[in-house]
C-alpha positions as a Python dict, from the first residue, in 0.01 Angstrom:
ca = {
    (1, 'X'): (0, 0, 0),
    (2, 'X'): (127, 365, -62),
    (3, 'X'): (18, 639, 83),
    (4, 'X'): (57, 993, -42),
    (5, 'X'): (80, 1305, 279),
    (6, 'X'): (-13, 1612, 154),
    (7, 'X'): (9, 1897, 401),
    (8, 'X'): (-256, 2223, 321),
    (9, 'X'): (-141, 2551, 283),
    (10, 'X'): (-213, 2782, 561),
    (11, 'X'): (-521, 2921, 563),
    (12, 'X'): (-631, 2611, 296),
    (13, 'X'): (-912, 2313, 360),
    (14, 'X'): (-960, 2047, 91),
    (15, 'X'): (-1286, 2098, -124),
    (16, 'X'): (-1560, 1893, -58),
    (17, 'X'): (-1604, 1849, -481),
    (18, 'X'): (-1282, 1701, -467),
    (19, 'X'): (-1272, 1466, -197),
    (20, 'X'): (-1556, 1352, -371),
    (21, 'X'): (-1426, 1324, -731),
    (22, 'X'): (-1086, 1184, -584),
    (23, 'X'): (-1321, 909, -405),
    (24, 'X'): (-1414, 781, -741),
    (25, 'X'): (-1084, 681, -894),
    (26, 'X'): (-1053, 318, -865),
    (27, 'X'): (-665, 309, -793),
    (28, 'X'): (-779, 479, -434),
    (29, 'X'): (-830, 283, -152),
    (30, 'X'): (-938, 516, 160),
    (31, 'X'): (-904, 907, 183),
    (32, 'X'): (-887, 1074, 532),
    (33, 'X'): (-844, 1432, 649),
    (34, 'X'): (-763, 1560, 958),
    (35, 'X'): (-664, 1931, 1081),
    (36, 'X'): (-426, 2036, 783),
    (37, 'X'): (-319, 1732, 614),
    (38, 'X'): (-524, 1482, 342),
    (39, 'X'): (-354, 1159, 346),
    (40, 'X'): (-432, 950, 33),
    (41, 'X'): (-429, 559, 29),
    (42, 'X'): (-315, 380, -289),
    (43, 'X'): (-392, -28, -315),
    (44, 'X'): (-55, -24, -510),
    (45, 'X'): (153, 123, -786),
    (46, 'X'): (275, 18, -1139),
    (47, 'X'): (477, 196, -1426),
    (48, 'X'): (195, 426, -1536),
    (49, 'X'): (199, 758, -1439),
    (50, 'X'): (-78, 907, -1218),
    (51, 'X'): (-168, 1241, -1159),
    (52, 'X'): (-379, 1387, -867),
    (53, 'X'): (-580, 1696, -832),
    (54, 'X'): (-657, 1838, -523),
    (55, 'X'): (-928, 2139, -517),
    (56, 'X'): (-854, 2357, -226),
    (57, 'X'): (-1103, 2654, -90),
    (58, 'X'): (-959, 2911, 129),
    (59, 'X'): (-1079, 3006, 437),
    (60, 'X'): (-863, 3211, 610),
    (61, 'X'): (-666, 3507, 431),
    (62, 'X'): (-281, 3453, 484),
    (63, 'X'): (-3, 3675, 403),
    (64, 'X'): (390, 3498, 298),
    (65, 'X'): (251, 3141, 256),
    (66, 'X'): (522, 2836, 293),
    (67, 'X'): (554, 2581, 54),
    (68, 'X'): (319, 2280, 117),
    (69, 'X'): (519, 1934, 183),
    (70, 'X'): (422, 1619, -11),
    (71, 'X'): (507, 1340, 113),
    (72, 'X'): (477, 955, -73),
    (73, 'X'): (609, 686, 83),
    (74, 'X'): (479, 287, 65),
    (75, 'X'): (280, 252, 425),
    (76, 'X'): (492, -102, 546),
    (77, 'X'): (879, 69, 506),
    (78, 'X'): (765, 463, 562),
    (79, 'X'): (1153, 510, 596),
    (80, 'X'): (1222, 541, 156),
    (81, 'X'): (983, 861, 98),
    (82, 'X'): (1006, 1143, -146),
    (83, 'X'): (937, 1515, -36),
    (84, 'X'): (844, 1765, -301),
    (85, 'X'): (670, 2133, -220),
    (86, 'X'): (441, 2343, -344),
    (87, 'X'): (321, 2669, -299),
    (88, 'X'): (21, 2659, -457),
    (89, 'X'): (-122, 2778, -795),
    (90, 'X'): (-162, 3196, -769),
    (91, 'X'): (34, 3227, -460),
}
């Protein structure tokens, strides 16, 4: 299993429209979200290349946002991960 940590901007909560259309996609297993951080639960990987779009609504007005962490990493050896940041689209 592999799940993907995504850590919300400041300021950021995860759209309900997307929870919902990333719920759909067959390759995901479970989707939970707690204070500031969506964690999303692949059955598995292969060679073909996946892309996921996560719909964010702001709720809070914030001024010299930090780059958000995402982290992947396969759920039984958490230890080999990769990190990559983003500071959001318009920011």
């Amino acid at each position: 299993m592999v799940i993907i940590e995504v850590s919300l901007l400041s300021g950021f909560i995860l759209a309900s429209r997307s929870r919902m259309m990333l719920e759909h996609r067959t390759i995901i297993k479970k989707i939970e979200v707690e204070a500031n951080v969506v964690y999303i639960y692949l059955e598995k990987l292969n060679d073909e290349s996946q892309t996921f779009i996560l719909q964010l609504e702001q709720v809070i007005q914030m001024k010299n946002l930090k780059p958000a962490i995402i982290k992947i990493y396969d759920y039984y050896q958490p230890g080999g991960l990769q990190i990559s940041s983003s500071s959001g689209a318009g920011s």
